[in-house]
C-alpha positions as CSV (number, residue, x, y, z in Angstrom):
1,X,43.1,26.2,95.9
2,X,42.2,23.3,98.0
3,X,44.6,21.8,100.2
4,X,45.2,17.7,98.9
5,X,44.5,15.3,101.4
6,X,47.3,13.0,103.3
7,X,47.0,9.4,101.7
8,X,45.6,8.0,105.4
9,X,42.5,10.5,105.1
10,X,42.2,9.7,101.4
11,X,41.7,5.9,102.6
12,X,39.3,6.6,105.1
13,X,37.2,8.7,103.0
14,X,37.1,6.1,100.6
15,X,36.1,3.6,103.6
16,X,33.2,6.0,104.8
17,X,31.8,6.3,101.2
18,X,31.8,2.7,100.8
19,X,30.1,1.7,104.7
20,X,26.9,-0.5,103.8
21,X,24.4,-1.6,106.4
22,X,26.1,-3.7,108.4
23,X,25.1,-7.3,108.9
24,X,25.3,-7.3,112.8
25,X,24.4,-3.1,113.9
26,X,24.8,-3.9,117.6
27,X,24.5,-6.7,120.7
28,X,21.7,-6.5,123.2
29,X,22.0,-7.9,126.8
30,X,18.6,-9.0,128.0
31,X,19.1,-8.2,131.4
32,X,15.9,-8.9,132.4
33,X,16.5,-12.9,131.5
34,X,19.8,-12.9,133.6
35,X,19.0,-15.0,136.8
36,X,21.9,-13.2,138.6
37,X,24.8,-11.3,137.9
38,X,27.1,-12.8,140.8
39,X,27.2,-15.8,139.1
40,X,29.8,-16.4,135.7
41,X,29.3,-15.0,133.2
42,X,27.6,-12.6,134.1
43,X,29.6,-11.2,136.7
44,X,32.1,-10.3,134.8
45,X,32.5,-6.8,135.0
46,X,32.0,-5.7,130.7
47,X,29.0,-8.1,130.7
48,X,27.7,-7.0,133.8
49,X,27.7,-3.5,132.6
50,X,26.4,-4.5,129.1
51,X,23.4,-2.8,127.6
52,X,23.9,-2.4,123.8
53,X,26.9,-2.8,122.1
54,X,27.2,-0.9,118.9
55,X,29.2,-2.4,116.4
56,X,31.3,-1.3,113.7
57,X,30.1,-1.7,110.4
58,X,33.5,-3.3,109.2
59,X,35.7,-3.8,112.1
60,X,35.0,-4.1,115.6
61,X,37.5,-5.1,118.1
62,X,37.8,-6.5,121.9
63,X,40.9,-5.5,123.7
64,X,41.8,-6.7,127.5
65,X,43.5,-8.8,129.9
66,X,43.3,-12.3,130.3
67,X,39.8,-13.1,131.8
68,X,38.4,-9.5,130.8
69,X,35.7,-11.6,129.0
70,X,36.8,-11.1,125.2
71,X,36.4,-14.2,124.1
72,X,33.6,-15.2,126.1
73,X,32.0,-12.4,124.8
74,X,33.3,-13.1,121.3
75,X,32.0,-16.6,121.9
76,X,28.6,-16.0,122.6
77,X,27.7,-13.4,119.8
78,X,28.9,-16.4,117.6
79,X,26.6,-18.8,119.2
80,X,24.0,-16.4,118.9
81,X,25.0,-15.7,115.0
82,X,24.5,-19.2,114.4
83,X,27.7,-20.5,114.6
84,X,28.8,-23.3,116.2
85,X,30.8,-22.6,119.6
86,X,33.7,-24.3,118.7
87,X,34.3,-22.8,115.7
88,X,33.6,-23.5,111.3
89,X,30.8,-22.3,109.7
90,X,27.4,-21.9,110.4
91,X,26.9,-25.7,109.2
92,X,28.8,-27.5,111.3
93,X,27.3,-28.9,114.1
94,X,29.9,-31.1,116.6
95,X,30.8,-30.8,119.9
96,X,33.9,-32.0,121.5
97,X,33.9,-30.9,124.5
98,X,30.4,-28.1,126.0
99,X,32.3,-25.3,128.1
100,X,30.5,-22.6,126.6
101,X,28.9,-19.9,128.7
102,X,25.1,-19.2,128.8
103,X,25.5,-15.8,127.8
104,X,24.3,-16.3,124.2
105,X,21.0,-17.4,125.6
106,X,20.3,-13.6,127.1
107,X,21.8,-11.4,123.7
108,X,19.9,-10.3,121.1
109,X,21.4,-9.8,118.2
110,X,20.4,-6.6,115.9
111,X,20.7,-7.3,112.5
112,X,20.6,-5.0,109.8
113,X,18.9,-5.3,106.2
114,X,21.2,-7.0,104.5
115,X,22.1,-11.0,105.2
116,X,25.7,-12.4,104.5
117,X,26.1,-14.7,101.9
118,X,28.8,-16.4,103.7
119,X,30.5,-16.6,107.5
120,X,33.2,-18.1,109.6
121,X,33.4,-18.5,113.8
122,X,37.7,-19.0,114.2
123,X,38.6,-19.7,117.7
124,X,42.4,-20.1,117.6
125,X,42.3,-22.8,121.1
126,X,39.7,-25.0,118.9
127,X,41.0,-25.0,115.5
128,X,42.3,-28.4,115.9
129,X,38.9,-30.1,116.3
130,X,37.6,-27.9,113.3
131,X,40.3,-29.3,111.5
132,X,39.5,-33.0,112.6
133,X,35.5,-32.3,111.7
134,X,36.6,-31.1,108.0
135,X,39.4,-34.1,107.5
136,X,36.0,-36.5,108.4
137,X,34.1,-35.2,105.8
138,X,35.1,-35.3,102.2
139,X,32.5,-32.2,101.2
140,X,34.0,-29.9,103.9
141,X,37.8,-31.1,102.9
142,X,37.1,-30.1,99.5
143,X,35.6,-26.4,100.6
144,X,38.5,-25.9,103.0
145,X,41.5,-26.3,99.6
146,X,41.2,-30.0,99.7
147,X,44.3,-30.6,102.1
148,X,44.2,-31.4,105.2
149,X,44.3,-28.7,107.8
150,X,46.1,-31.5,110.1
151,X,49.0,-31.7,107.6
152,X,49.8,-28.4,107.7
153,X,51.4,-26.3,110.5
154,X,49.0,-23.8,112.7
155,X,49.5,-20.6,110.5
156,X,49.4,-22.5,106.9
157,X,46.1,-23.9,108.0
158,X,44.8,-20.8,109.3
159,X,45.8,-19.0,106.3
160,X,44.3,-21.6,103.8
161,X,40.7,-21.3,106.0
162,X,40.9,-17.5,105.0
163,X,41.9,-17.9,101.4
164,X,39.4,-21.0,100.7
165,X,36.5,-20.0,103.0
166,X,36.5,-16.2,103.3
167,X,34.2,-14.8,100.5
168,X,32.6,-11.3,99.9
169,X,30.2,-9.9,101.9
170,X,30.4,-12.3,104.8
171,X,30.4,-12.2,108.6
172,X,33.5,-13.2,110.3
173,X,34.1,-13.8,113.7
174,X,37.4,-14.2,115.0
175,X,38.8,-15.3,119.0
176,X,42.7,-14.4,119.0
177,X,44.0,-15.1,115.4
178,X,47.2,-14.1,116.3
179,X,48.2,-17.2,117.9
180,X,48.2,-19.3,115.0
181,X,50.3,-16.4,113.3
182,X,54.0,-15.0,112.6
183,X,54.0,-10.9,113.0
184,X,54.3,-10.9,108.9
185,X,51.8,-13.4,108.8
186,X,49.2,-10.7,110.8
187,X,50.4,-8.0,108.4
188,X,48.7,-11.0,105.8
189,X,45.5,-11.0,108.0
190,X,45.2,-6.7,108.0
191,X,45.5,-7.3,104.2
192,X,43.2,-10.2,103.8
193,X,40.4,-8.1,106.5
194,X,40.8,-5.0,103.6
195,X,40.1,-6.4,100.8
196,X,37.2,-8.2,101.9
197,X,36.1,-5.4,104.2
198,X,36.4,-2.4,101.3
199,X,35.8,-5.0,98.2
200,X,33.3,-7.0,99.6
201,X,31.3,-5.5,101.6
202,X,32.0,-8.1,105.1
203,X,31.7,-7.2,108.9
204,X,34.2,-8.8,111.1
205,X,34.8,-8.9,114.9
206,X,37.6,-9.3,116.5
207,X,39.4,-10.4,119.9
208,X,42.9,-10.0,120.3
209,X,46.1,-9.1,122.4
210,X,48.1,-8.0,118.9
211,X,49.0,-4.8,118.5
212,X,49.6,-5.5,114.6
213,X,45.8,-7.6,114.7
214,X,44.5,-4.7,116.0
215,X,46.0,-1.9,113.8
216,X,43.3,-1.7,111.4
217,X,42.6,1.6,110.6
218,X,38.6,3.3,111.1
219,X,37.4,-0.1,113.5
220,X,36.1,0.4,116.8
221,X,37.8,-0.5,119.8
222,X,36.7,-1.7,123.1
223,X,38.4,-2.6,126.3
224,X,37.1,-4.5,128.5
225,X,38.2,-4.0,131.9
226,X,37.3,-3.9,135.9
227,X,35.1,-0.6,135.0
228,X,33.5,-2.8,132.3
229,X,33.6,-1.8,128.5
230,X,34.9,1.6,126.8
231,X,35.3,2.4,123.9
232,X,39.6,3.6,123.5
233,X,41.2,5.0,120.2
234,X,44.0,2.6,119.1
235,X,47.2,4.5,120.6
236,X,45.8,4.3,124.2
237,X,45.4,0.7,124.1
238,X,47.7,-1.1,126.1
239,X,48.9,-3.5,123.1
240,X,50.1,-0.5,121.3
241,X,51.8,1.5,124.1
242,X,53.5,-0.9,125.9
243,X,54.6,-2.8,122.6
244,X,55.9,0.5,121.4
245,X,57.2,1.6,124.6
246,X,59.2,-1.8,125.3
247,X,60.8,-1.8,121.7
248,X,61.8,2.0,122.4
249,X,62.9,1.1,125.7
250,X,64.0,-2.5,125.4
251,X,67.3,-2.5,128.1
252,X,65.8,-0.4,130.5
253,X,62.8,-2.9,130.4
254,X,65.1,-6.1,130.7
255,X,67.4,-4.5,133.4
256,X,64.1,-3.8,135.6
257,X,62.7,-7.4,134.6
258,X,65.9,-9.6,134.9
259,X,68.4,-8.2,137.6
260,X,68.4,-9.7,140.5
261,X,66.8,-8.0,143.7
């Protein structure tokens, strides 16, 4: 008699049997157009050591400190996608402020055979000048749940761009989400990534320091680091561990942090 499977391997047999081409299959560093890698951004260390990148064909995240390159990385596949830098869909065009890296101008994306029907670049640090772009324009207001994003608090506009411009089978790129977001509020974002991952057929990829962000189950991981970029499994990222490890270990952590020396 066969053995029955646990619910988790259930899910992700369902998830494998459902994997179509992806929209983005992987991200090509033309090394050969970098003038120098000892100059930013090239020299840091995950983009130095970039080749190909091989991305998930639902969920691919980028894990790392604070100037590990995630977002600049995350930045420039989304210029490269066609998106603009600061963030909205692939027709907006504005720029508030230029202070992104050249790096888009040496990847090469590899595309697979299908085309998304729909896409969204969401930077967390520029979601206020989307927001300004889409109250100017009565067309985009309308797209976006016909409210102003600006009359509404961080996560409430966040959360109306993903229920009023997140469709099936789109590419979605997104720099840090959880800082516009409550932890129950990221449980929403897992939920809202499923259903348009398993029923409708979308890629996303992902920077982020949450360990509830990045909890997604059968994604692909990378940390980006001083070695440059590996690939980890999700309980040997830090966000996980030392998340897990505090909240186990939550006086012993505050006693080393806050007695005096």
């Amino acid at each position: 008699m066969p053995r029955a499977r646990a619910p988790g391997r259930q899910r992700d047999a369902a998830l494998q049997t459902t994997t179509l081409d992806p929209f983005l299959r992987s991200v090509r560093l033309l090394r050969d157009e970098v003038q120098s890698f000892s100059s930013y951004p090239f020299s840091i260390p995950a983009v130095r050591s970039l080749h190909e990148l091989e991305l998930h064909p639902h969920v691919t995240y980028f894990v790392g400190e604070n100037g590990s390159g995630k977002s600049t990385l995350v930045e420039a596949i989304a210029v490269a996608a066609g998106f603009n830098a600061e963030g909205g869909s692939q027709h907006f065009n504005f720029s508030t402020r230029r202070s992104e890296s050249t790096l888009h101008t040496c990847l090469r994306l590899v595309r697979g055979t299908r085309r998304p029907k729909s896409g969204y670049f969401l930077r967390a640090e520029s979601l206020y000048n989307v927001a300004t772009q889409v109250d100017g324009n009565v067309t985009a207001l309308e797209s976006h749940g016909g409210r102003s994003l600006h009359e509404q608090s961080h996560g409430e506009s966040f959360l109306a761009l993903l229920k009023n411009r997140f469709f099936p089978n789109g590419l979605y790129i997104l720099d840090e989400p959880e800082a516009a977001l409550s932890p129950l509020r990221q449980l929403s974002l897992l939920t809202a990534i499923d259903a348009l991952v398993r029923g409708g057929g979308s890629q996303f990829i992902i920077s982020t320091h949450s360990p509830i962000v990045l909890a997604y189950p059968d994604a692909r991981i990378y940390l980006l680091g001083p070695d440059g970029m590996t690939q980890v499994a999700y309980e040997d990222t830090e966000q996980f561990a030392l998340t897990r490890d505090f909240l186990l270990n939550k006086d012993r952590y505050l006693r080393r942090l806050l007695e005096p020396r």
